[in-house]
Each structure stands twice: as C-alpha cells, then as structure tokens.
N, C-alpha and C positions, 0 to 999 in steps of 0.2 A: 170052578164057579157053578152055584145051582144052578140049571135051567128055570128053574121054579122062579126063582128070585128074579134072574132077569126077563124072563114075561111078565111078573109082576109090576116090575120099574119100567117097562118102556110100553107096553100096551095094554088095553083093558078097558078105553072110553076114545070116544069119537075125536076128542079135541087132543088124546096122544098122537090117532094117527095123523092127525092136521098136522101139528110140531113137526112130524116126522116127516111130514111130506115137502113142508115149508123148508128145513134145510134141505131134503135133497136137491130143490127147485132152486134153490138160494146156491148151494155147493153146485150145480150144474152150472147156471148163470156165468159164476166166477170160472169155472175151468175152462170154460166156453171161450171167452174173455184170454185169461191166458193163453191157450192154446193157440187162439187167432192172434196176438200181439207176437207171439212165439216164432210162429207162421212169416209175421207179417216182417219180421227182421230178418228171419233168414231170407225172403225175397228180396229184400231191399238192398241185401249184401249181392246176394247174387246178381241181380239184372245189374247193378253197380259196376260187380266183378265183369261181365258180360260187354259192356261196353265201355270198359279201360281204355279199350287199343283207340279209342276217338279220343283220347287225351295224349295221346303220343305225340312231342316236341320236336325227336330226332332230336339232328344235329346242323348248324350251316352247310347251307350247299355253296356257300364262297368262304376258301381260303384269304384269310388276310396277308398282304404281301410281304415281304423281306426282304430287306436289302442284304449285297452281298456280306457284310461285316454284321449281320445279323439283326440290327434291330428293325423296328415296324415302320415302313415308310407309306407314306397319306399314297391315294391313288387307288384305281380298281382293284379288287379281288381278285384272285384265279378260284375260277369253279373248279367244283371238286367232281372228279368225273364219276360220273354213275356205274357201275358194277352189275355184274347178274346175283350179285344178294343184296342187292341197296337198292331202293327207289326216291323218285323223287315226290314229295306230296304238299299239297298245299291247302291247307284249313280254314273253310268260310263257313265260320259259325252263322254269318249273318243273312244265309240267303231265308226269305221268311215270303210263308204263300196265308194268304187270309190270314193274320195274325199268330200263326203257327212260324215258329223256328224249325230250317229243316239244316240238317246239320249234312253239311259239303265235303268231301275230301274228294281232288284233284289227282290224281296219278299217273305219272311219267315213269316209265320202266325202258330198259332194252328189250327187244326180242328176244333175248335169250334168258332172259332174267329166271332166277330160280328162287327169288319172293314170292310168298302165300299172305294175302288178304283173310284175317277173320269171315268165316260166312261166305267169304267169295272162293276165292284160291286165287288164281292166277289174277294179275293186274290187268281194268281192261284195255282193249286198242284204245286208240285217240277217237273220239267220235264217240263213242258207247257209253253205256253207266249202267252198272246194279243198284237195283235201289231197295230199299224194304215193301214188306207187302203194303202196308199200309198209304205208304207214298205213291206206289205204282196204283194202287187203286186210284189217287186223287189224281193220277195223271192221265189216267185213262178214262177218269169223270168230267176233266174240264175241257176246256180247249184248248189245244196246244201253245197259241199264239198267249195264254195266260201261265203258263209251266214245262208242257213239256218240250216246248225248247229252248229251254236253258241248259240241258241236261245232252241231247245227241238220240241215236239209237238206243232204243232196250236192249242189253243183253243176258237178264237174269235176274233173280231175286236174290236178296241176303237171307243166309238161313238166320233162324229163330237162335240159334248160339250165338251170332253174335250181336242179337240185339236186346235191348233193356227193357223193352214191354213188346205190347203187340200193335202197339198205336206208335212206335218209334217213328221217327221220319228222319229218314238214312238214304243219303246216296255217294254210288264212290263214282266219278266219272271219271273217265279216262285222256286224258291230253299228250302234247308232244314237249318234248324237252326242254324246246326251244321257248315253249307258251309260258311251261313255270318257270324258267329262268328271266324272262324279261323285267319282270315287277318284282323281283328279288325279294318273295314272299316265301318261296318254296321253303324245304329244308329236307336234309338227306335221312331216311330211315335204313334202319339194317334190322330188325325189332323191335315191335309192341309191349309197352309198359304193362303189367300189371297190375300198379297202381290207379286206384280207378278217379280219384280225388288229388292226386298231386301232393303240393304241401299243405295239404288244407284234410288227409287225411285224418289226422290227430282229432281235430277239432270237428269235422264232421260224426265219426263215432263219436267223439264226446259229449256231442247234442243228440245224436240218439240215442244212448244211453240214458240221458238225461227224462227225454220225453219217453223212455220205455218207462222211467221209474215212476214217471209220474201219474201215467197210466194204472200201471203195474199194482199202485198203492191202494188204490180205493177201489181195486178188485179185492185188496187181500182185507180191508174194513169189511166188503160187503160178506164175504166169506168169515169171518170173527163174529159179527153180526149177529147172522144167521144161524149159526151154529152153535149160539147164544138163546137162541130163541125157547120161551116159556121154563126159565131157570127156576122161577118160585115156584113153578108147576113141579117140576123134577126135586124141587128141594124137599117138599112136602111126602112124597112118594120115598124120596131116602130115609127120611127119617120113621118112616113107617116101615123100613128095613132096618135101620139101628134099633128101632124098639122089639122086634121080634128077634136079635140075637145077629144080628149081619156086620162084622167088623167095617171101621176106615177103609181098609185097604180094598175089602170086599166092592165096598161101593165106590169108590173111587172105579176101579175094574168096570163095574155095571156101569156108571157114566162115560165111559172109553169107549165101549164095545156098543152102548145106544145112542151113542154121536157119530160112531164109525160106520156103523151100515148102512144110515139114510146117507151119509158123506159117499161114501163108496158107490152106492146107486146113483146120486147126484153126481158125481165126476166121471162114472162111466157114460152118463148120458149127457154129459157136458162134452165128453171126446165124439160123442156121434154127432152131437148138435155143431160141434166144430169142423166137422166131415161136409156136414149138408150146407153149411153157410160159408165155404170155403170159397164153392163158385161164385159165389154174390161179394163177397171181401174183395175177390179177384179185380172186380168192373170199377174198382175206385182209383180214380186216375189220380196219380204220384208224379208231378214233374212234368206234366205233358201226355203219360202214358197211363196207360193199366197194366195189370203185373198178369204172369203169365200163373196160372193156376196152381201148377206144380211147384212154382216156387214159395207158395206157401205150405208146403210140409215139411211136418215138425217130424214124423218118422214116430215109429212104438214105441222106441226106446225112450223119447220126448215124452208123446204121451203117457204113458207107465210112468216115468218118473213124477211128471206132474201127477198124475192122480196118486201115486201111494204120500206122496210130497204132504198131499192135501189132506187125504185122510190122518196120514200119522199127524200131521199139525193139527187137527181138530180133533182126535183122540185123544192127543197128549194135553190138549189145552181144556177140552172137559175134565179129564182127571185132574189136571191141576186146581181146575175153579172149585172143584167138588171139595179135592181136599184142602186148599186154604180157606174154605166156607164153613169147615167142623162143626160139620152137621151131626146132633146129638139125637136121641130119643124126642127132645122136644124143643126140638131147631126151627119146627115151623110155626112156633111161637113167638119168637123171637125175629128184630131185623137186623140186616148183615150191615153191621154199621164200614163205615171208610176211614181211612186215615188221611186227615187233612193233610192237601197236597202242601206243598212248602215253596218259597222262594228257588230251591235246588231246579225247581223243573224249569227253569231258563236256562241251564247250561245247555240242552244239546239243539235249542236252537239258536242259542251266540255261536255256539262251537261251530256248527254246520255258514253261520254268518263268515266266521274267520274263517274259517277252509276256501269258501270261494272268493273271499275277499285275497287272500294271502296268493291264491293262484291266479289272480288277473295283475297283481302285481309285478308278478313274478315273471310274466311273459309280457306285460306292456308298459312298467316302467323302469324295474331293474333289467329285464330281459336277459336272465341268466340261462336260459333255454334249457331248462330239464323235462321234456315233456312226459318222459316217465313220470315226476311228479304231479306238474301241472293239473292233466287230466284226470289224474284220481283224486288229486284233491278238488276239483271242481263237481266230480259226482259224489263223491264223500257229503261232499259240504251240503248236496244239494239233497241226499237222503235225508242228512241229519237237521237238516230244516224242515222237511217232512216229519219225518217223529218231533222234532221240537214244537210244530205248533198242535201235534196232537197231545202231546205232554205238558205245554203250559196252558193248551187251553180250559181244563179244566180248573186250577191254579185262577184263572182269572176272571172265571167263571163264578165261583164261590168269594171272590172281592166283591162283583157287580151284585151278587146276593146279598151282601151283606148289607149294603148300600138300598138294596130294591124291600130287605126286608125293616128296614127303619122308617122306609116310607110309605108302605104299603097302605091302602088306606080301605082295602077290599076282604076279604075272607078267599078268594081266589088267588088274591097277591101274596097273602099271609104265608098260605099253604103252599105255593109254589116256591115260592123265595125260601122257605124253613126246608123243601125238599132239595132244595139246589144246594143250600148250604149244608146242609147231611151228608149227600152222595152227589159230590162235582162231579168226580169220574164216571157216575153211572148218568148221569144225564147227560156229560160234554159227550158223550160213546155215541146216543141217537145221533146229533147230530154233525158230528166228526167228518164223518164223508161227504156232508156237502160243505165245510168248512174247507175241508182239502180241493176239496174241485173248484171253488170259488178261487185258493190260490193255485190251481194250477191252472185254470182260463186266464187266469190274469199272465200268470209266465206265458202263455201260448201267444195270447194278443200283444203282449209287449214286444214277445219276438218276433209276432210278424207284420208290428206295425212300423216296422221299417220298410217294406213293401209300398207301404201307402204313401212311405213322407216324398215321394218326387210327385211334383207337379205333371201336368200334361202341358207340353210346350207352347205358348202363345202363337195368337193369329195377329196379324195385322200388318201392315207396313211398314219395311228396313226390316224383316224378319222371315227367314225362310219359311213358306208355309203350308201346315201338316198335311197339305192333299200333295204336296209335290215330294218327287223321287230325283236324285242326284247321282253321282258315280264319274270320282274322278278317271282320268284319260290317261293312258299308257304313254311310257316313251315309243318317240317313232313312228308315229302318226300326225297326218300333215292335215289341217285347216281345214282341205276341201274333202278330206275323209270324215271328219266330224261335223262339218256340215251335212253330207250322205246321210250319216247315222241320225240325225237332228231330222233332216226332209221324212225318212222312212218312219220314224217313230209318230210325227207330229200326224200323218193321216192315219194310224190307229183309231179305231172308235175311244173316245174319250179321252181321248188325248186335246189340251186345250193348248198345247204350248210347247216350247224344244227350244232352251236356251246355251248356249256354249258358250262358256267363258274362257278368257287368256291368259296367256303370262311370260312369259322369260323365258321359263323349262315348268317344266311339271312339278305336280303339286310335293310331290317325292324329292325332288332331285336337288342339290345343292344348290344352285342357282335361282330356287324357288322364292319370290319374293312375298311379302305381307297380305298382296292385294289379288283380287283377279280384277282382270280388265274386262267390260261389255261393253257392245255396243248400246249407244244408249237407246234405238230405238226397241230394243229386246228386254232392256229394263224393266218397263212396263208390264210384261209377261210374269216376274218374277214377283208382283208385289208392291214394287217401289212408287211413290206417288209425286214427291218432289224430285225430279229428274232435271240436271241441268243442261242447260243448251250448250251442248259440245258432243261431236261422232260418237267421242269414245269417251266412259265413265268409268272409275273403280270404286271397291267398293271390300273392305276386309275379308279375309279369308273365314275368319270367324262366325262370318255371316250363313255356312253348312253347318254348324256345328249346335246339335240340338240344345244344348243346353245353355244357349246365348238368350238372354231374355231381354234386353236393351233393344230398342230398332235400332239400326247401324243407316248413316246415312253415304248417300254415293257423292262422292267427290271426281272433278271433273281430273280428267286422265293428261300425266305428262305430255305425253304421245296422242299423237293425231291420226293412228292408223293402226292396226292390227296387224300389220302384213309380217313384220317382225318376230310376232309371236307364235306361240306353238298352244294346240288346244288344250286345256287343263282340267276342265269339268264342263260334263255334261247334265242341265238338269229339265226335266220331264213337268210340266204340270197336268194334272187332273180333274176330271170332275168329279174327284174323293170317294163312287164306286167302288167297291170288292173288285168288281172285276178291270174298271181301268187301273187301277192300281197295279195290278197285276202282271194287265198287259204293257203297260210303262215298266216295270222291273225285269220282265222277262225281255223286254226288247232295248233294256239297257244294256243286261247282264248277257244278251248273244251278239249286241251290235260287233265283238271282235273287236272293238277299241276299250275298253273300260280295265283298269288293273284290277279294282276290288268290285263286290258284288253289291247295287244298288242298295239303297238307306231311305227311308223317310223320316221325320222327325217324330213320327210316331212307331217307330218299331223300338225307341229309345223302354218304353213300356215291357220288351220282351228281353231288353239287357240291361236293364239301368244297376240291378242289383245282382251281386254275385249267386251262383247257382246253387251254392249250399242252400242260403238263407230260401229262393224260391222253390228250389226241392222240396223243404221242408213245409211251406204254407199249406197247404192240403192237411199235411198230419196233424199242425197246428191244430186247425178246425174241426177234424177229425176227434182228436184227442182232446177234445170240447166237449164235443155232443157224448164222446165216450166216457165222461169223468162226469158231466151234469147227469143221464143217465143213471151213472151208478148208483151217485151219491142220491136220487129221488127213494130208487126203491130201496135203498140203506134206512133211509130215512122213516119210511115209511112202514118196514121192518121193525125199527128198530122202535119206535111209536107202538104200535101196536104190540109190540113185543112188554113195555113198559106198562101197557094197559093191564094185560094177560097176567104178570106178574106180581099187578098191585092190586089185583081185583077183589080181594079181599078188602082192603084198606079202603077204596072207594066203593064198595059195595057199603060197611059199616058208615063212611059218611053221609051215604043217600040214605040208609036208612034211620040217620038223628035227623032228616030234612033237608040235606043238599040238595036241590033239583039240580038235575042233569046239566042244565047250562052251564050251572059255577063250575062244575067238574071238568068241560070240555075248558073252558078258559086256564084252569090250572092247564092242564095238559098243552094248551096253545102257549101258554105261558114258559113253561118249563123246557118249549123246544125252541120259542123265540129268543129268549133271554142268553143262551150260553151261542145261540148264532151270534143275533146282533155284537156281541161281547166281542167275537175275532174276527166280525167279517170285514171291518175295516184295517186289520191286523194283517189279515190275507190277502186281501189288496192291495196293500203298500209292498208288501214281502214279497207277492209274485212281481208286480212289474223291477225292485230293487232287482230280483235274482234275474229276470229277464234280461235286463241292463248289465249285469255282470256277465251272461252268457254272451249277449254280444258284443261285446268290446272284449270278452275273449278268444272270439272267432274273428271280428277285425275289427279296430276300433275307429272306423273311418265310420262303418255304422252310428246311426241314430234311433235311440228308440222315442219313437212322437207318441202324440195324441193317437189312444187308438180308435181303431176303425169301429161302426157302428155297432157292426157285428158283435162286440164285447160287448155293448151295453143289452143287448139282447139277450146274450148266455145269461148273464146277469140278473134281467129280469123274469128269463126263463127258470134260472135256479130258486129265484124267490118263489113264484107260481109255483113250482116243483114243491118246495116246502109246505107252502101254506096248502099244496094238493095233497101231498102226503100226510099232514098234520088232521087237515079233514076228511080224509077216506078213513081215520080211525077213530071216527067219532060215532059209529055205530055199533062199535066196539063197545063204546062206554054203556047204553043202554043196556046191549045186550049180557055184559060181561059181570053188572053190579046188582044183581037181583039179590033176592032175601036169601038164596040157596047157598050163594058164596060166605055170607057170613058165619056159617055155621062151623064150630072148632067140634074136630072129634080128640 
C-alpha cells in the first residue's frame, strides 16, 4: 500500500483529526466498559466461589430408628456421634444488627477433631467466635449489651479467602455438643460444598448471563457507531483515490488500516482507563458487600484479546462498508441508496420470543429437566431479541414513515418523513442504542420489582407489632427460668415490655398445640385491646408470624392456670430504636433459653425474597444507569455523526432559503420518529422477557408494578435524547455554510 495514498485518505484537515480522535474516544469508552463488565463477572464468580462453604447442608445429626426386623419405627432418633473429621454446626441465617443480615454458624467439634474451617482452621472452643473484619469492627463500635454478646469471647478474624467482599458479616461461634443437639437444628458436616448457589446454580448463571448481554450490547452499538463516524467525509476522500488510479481493494485496505489506528489507540486507552476505575467499580456494594479489588481482573491475556477483538471488528467492518458502498471516480455525487427492509426482519425477534418461551415451559410446565438445554435456550432467545428489535426496528420505522409522509403538512415533515423512508436503517442506527436501553431497564425493573411487591407488615391490634422481638423457648426449661430471662431483659433501657407465653410442650415438639396461652394481664403489653376477663387467655399461634395481616383476637383459655405448662415464647417490646432493638435481640439471643435466634416482623424485609433475586437488585440498577448512559452518547454520536455526513445536502437547502430552524426540526424529527416508533415496542418486550426470566428461576415470583425508579430511567433516557438531539444543533449552523456546497 502507498504511504502517500494513505496520508492522503485519513489526514490533511482539522475536522480528519477530529473523526479520528472521536473514534478513539468512542473505541476507549467501549473497551473501558467491557473490560470492567469482564472484571466485574469474574469477581462475582469468585467471592460467590469464596463463600460456598456458608451454604453447606451436611448431613442429619439424628439417625432415624429401626426396628429389629428392619423397618422404621416412630420414636426418637439416635444421634449420630461426632468423629475427629465431622463437626457439628448449626445455621442462623437470621441473626440481623441495624437492618444488616449477619450470617451465624454454630460449631461443636471434639477436642481432638482434625476439621479445618475456611479462613479459620481449627473449630472454636465453646464460648469464642471468629468473626470478619467488618463485623468485629461493628463490635468493637457498639456496646456490647447491643451485639457483642451474643457471640462469647473474640478469638480471631476470618481471613479475606473465605470471605465474599470486605463488608461480609461472618461469624462462626463456637458451642458444646450438648447446646446443638437440644433444638435438633444441628447437622453433621465432614466437608464444604463447593457449590456456591445450591440448586439454584443453573438459573443464577443464567441471569447473569443474561444481564452481561444486556449490558454487553449497547457497548458494542456504541463501538459500531462510532467507528462509523464522518462516512460521507471518507467517502468523498476515496473517490478522489478511485479517480487518480487507486483500485477497490486498494481502498477498502486504506479504510481498514484508518479505522484501525484511532481503534487501536482508543482500546489501549480504554484498558488504562479500566486499570484507574477499577478501584472506584470495586466500592459498589453487591448483595450487602463490595467486592474485593483484585477480583476484578481480567489478566492481559483478557485484555489483548479484547482489544485486538475490537480493532479487527472495526477494521473488518470499515472495509466491508467501504466495499459494499462501490465507491466509483464519482461516488460522491451520488447517494448510497437502501434496500427496503421487508417483513423477513421479524423472524429473529419471534425466534428469540420462542426460544425463551419454549424454555420456561420446559422446566415449569412439562418439567422434563434438561438444563443443559433449558439455559441456553433462555439466553439464546434473549440475544436474539436483542438483534430482533434492532432488525425490525428499522422495518417499522419506514411503515410510520410512510404514514407521517401522507400527512405531513410542514416542509420539515416532508423532508424528514421522504429521509426515513429512503434510509430506515441509517436512521433507526442513531437511535438504536437507546431503543435497546429503554428495553433493557425495562427487563431490569421487571426483575426487580419483585423486590418491592411485599408489603411492610401492619400495626395495630390482634397483630404482632414491628417495634417488638420474639424467640421461641427451648425444650427443658421450666416457668421460673423464663420468667428470669423476662425480669432481666424487661430493665434494659428501652425495653417497654417482656411477655412469655405457654403451652403443652414447645413450639417444636409434637405435643405443640394451635394456641399459646397468656396471661391476660400481660396481654395488654403485646398490643391487644379487647381483652377478656379470665387469668388466663389464648390466642393463635399465627399471631408471630409476620405475614399474618388479619388481627387475631384472644379467646378466653380452657385452663384456669399456667402451672401446667411449659414456657413456649418469649417476646420483648420496644421503643422501636436502633439501639433497643438491638439490646432486646441480643438479650434474647444470650438469655440461654431461646432455640432459634430472635425475629422482628420487620426483619421479614431482609428475607422475604430469595437471595438470588436480592443479589441481583444492585446490578439491576447498575445496568440502568450503564445502558441509559450509553445509549445518550450513541445517540448523540450518532446525531451529529448524521449532520457531518449530510452537510452537503443541508448546506444546499439553506442556501434555496431554509433557515436554520426548519433544518434542526428535520433532524429532531428524524431522531423522534424511529424512537417513538419502538419505544412502546420495548417496553412491553422488556418487562414480557422479564417475566419469563422469573418464573424461570422460580415461579412463586411475581413481577408487579414497578418501582419509581423505572419511571425515572425513563424519563431520564428521554431528556438524554432530546439532550443529545440538541447538543447537535450547533452543528447545523456551523456545518451548512456556502463552502460545503461546492462540487469539485
């Protein structure tokens, strides 16, 4: 290839080096983008990977029993005795400090034991706990009588291996044998799962998957875009190569290698810019936590591939546009007409329709369980609705044309509408990337407006209420032990209350009956206002249970006495403080009477919904503001990209007497029209696929009304548009002078 030739074609005037600068800015941007999404998955596997061993089941630590002739006879278990490579452990997902979930394990070993704890090593004595740094800081910030005695003595931190971020809140305490076996809660471990999601693996990759592509896409618009930028500029410059003797192939070659340099500088500065913004990615809290720094690296072999990835993609893709353009000696005389799209461009957003359609039946009404299939057909489907509505939207684009140019009744409408219907695909292209982000906030809010559909549980009377803490009672403990724990709690600062209720046997125990018994002058303390006149009142068990919305009323009790029964629950009321809250939970959870770890009717808010779907709401909103974003400056790109190209055409109309206005309205025109056209298209389509992703992860899900927050992206992506559409309106003045009209 001449050198001559290619200085000639890519530099030589101020507004080349611009072009060139614009893609490398634009190819930075994008790699920047990938790199951190790259990043951001391998972290997400890892600190996942990292804290598996918190998902470990084991196995029963009670044998069910046998009669001699074999089969299974009713009646206690024999425990299964503990070994020096088995431990005993016991799982309280629910111990929870100021609205933070701190995640519990119990452990009972022998002295001799030769089991290693992740992060820990040896299991600790009874009385102790490791906990994470993050935790041991909050414990060592509050006062004890609020946290750290629930836990024993400090013996250690957990290292950073096995924890999931740096804000984790982990503790493993240590108990006697005797403790976990009472509440037959325990369960015997011998080995730590590696599985970090259980059976909910499948379907968790498969939602990120999902949301990488959706990401993923309107990086690679804004990278096509860009790398598109000032074509009728370049077109004109080749043909003044074809007229002095420069073959197709030739110039094809020279659009390769002058797309590929500013690409090349753009993505190498896209991988530094991914370097410096790694720390700041790192601080965005996933799940509860923020992700540890390191675990966002993609490694050089990562970055190399992305960057030669992107260059060859955009070398090969100007050469292609160059030579299906067959640009002649006097090609920039002529315009590059389209081939009207057809009806065909609906298949590969039905097809992509059927693919995820075909795999939510497949696992939630036939339930032939292939998840090898399942999950590729569900991201299959959900790419090919991404190119489907980039493919039809121009198809439907050039219908509303046809339509807007019958009725046009302006010289701005005329022109815009006769442009759309010429070149759908080169108009529906500006505005493409925010058609896709409009339907990918819509999939994101659909998904995580399941989040929002529980209520927050009612106040008032015959209703347990959200300032008070509860915790049923162990077997084997008698009346006046529960009373104690009740005396001691009730003179805590903010404690207003300390009720114990009765029963048969415990809430647990087979003889456990419907009701608990109070007394009734304690009643009062709980809430209830119609109280009848009898000692002793009951009143449904249902009445702990957060998501009972009826008042339950108390009916007066068989029994004339208490003496009988055995204590069942205890519950705490509060003056709804952070800190008595606190101190009620921790002085429930160490009274030494309680089997499980206290509950409020508002900590329902920190479990109501499974951990996949909550994991994911961050990235949700995340993958909002990173898809509106894009698609601004795409658009805005792509706009002014449109100006630059036609400035010829609109220069000649200002100079038969267009003023400037009529020409920015075509241009408002031409961006509005192929939006409006699918943005209600994309809206219906994200929240359908949204809906189909969740009832593929569990159809117990609902996707509701979503939360405000959508309607905000929403109105931020329109402002985005009409910002982008008018930041290139100074284009127009500038771009249509008498200079432009000139044919050499």
């Amino acid at each position: 290839m001449n050198p001559g030739l290619l200085k000639l074609a890519v530099v030589g005037s101020r507004s080349a080096y611009g072009r060139l600068a614009s893609i490398a800015g634009g190819v930075a941007v994008g790699v920047c983008l990938l790199l951190l999404l790259w990043g951001g998955a391998n972290g997400l596997s890892a600190r996942d990977d990292r804290g598996a061993w918190l998902r470990e089941s084991g196995r029963p630590s009670v044998a069910a029993p046998l009669a001699t002739d074999g089969p299974v006879t009713s009646g206690p278990g024999t425990p299964v005795p503990l070994t020096a490579d088995t431990v005993l452990i016991e799982a309280n997902p629910g111990e929870v400090f100021r609205d933070q979930l701190i995640s519990r394990r119990d452990v009972a070993a022998l002295g001799s034991t030769n089991f290693r704890i992740p992060g820990i090593g040896k299991p600790p004595a009874p009385g102790s706990y490791y906990a994470s740094p993050a935790l041991q800081r909050l414990i060592e910030a509050t006062p004890r009588n609020e946290l750290g005695d629930r836990f024993g003595t400090f013996a250690g931190t957990i290292d950073d291996a096995a924890l999931p971020g740096p804000d984790s809140l982990i503790v493993v305490a240590g108990a006697t044998e005797a403790e976990l076996r009472q509440n037959g809660r325990a369960f015997l471990v011998s080995d730590f799962t590696t599985n970090p999601y259980g059976g909910s693996a499948a379907a968790y990759n498969t939602v990120l998957s999902i949301g990488a592509i959706a990401v993923f896409f309107p990086v690679l618009l804004l990278i096509s875009i860009v790398t598109g930028l000032g074509a009728a500029q370049r077109r004109e410059r080749f043909a003044t190569l074809r007229l002095i003797g420069a073959s197709p192939q030739v110039v094809s070659r020279i659009a390769a290698v002058e797309t590929a340099v500013p690409s090349l500088i753009g993505a190498m500065l896209g991988v530094v810019l991914a370097l410096v913004l790694r720390p700041a990615v790192a601080q965005i809290p996933v799940n509860g936590t923020r992700t540890f720094a390191a675990d966002l690296t993609t490694g050089w072999v990562a970055a190399a591939a992305v960057v030669a990835g992107v260059v060859a993609a955009s070398a090969l893709v100007a050469a292609h546009r160059t030579a299906r353009a067959g640009i002649g000696p006097l090609g920039v005389t002529r315009a590059v007409h389209e081939k009207p799209p057809t009806l065909w461009r609906t298949v590969p957003l039905l097809a992509g329709l059927a693919a995820m359609i075909t795999a939510v039946i497949m696992i939630r009404v036939v339930e032939v369980g292939l998840p090898w299939l399942e999950s590729p057909l569900l991201i299959v489907g959900f790419a090919l609705i991404l190119v489907g509505i980039v493919v039809i939207g121009p198809w439907l684009t050039r219908m509303v044309s046809r339509v807007g140019l019958r009725r046009a009744r302006s010289a701005a409408g005329v022109i815009a509408a006769s442009r759309i219907q010429k070149t759908p695909v080169a108009t529906f292209r500006s505005v493409s990337g925010l058609v896709i982000a409009v339907f990918v906030v819509s999939v994101f809010a659909g998904g995580s407006s399941i989040i929002e559909s529980t209520e927050a549980p009612p106040a008032g009377p015959g209703l347990l209420q959200p300032t008070s803490l509860h915790a049923t009672v162990s077997a084997g403990h008698t009346p006046a032990q529960a009373a104690e724990a009740a005396r001691r709690a009730s003179e805590l600062p903010g404690i207003r209350g300390a009720t114990v209720g009765y029963g048969p046997d415990v809430l647990s125990g087979p003889d456990a009956g419907p009701e608990i018994y109070l007394r009734a002058a304690d009643a009062g303390g709980l809430g209830f206002e119609d109280i009848p006149a009898t000692e002793v009142v009951t009143v449904d068990t249902s009445f702990l249970y957060f998501w009972t919305t009826q008042p339950l009323a108390l009916t007066p009790a068989p029994a004339t006495s208490l003496d009988a029964m055995v204590p069942v629950v205890m519950v705490l009321g509060t003056d709804g403080t952070p800190a008595a809250m606190d101190r009620a939970r921790t002085a429930l959870n160490g009274s030494g009477i309680t089997a499980i770890p206290a509950s409020s009717p508002l900590d329902f808010k920190l479990q109501s919904t499974g951990r996949l779907i909550q994991g994911l709401a961050v990235l949700a909103y995340l993958g909002m503001f990173v898809a509106i974003a894009i698609a601004g400056l795409s658009l805005a790109v792509a706009t002014a990209s449109a100006i630059l190209d036609r400035k010829r055409v609109l220069g000649l109309m200002r100079l038969m007497g267009m003023p400037v206005s009529a020409l920015r309205r075509v241009i408002t025109r031409e961006a509005a029209v192929p939006l409006l056209t699918v943005l209600l298209l994309s809206v219906g389509l994200g929240f359908l696929v949204a809906w189909l992703m969740v009832t593929f992860v569990d159809d117990t899900y609902r996707v509701t009304w979503p939360a405000p927050d959508y309607f905000v992206a929403l109105g931020v992506s329109l402002l985005l548009a009409l910002g982008a559409v008018t930041a290139t309106f100074g284009l127009i003045r500038g771009n249509t002078g008498l200079t432009v009209t000139r044919f050499e």
